[in-house]
N, C-alpha and C positions, 0 to 999 in steps of 0.2 A: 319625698315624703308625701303620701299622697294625701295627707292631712290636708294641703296648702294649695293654693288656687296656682295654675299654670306660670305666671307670671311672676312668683317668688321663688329664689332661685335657693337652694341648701344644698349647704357642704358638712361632711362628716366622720367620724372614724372612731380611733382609736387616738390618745394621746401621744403616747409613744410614736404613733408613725407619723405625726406634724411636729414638726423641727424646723421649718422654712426660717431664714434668717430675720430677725427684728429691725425694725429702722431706728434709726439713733432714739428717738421719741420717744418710741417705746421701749426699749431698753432700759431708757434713764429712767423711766416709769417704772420700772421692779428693778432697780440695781441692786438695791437694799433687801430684795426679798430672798426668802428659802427658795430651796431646790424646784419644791414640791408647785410651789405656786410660779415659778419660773416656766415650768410644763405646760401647768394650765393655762396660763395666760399667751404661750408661744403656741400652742393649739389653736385655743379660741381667734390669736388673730392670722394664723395660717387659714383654717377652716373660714374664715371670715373673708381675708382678698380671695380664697377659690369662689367663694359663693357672689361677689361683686364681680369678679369673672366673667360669671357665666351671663352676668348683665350689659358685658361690654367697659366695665370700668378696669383702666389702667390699675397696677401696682401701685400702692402705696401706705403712708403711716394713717392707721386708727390709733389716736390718741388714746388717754384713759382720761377723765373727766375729773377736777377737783369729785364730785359725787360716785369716782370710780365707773360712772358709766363709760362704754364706749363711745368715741368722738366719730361720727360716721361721716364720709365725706359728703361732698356739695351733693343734692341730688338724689338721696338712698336714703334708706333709716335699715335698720337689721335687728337684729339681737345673735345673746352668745350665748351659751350655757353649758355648764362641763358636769360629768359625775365626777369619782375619783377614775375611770377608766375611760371615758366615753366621752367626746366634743362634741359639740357641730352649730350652724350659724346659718341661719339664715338672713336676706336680706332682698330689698324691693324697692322701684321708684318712690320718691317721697310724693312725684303729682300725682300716685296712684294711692298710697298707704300714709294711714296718721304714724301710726306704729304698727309695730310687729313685736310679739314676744313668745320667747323660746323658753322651756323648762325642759332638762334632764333630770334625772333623777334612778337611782336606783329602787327597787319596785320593796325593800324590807318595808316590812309593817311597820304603822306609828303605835307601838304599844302603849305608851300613856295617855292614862286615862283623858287629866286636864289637858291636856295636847291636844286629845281628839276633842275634847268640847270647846276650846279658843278656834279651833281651824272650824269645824261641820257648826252651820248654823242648825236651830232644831228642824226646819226644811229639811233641809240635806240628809238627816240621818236616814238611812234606809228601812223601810219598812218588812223587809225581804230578810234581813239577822246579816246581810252579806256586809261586812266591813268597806265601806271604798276610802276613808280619810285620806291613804298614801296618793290615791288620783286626785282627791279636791285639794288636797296642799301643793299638786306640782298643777293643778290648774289655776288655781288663784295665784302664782308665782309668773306663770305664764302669763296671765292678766293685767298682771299689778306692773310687769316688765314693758308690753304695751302702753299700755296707761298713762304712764308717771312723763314721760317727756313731753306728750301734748297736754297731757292735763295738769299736770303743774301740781299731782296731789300724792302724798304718799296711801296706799290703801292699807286696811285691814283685814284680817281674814273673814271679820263680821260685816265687811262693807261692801261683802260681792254677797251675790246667791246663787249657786251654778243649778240648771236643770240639767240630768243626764240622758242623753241619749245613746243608753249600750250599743244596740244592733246595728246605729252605724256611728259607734265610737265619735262622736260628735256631743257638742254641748252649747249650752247659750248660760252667759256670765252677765246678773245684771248690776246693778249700784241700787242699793237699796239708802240712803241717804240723799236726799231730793238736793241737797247743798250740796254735793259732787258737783264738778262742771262736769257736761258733757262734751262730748267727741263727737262733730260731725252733726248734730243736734241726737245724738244715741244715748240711750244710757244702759242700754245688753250689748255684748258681743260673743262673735260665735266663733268656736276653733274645735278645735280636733285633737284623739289623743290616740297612739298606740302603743303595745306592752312587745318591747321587741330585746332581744336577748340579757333577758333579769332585769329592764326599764323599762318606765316609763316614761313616752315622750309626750310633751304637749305642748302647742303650736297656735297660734292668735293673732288673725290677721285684721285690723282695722282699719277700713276704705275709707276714700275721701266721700 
């Protein structure tokens, strides 16, 4: 994806074609659940040891975190992110990356109203009549994915401001709340988004 700086490695696909076998761990981590989330979940952590892979890290169990996060081994940080058809994961050295966050998403419009006014701050709305809410809700996911493990905060969709940059599909995401901790001493970060078969993908890489 060429969203992502050279040094972060993604894997991805289809759901259906990652079936790799689960470690006990994780298994017992959805035994109780449906079919459907059985999928997604054996995807995201197929798609997830290919993309540590390509890092040089051995096989082995991604836990799921009392907070449902993924447990990333010694060393890496990643993220995971599925539609109903579509996986993929990326992941990175931790001495290199605070975090990483991944958003998929399917590219349907957000037709309501109050929807789109909780997500687009009055910044954000476009001057231009062209709709973007469905990009600023799978970027502030990708954000807020990032985020939350070094920073220790849950976000809100009022508590980023994204600037766009169409032409090269690119963006800067800041924390508009001064009592946010930051990351790194930052309080914007920057990632990248592309509209590739009916999705949207968006990607968020933050450096030490």
């Amino acid at each position: 994806m060429a969203v992502l700086p050279g040094d972060i490695a993604v894997a991805g696909g289809t759901i259906e074609a990652a079936a790799d076998a689960l470690f006990p761990i994780e298994a017992a981590a959805i035994a109780r659940a449906v079919d459907k989330r059985r999928r997604e979940f054996t995807a995201g952590r197929t798609y997830a040891r290919r993309a540590l892979a390509l890092l040089g890290c051995p096989p082995g169990p991604i836990p799921m975190g009392s907070d449902r996060r993924a447990i990333w081994p010694p060393g890496f940080v990643g993220s995971i992110s599925h539609s109903r058809h579509l996986c993929a994961a990326i992941a990175a050295a931790s001495s290199r990356y605070i975090g990483l966050g991944l958003d998929v998403e399917d590219d349907t419009p957000i037709d309501d109203a109050a929807l789109r006014d909780r997500i687009c701050r009055p910044e954000e709305k476009a001057s231009d009549g062209v709709d973007r809410t469905k990009l600023l809700f799978v970027i502030k996911e990708a954000v807020f994915k990032a985020y939350f493990p070094e920073g220790g905060a849950f976000l809100d969709f009022d508590d980023v401001s994204v600037t766009l940059d169409l032409a090269q599909q690119s963006f800067s995401a800041a924390l508009t709340r001064p009592e946010l901790p930051r990351l790194a001493g930052r309080a914007a970060f920057a990632g990248g988004f592309r509209c590739v078969e009916n999705h949207v993908i968006v990607a968020v890489a933050i450096a030490r």
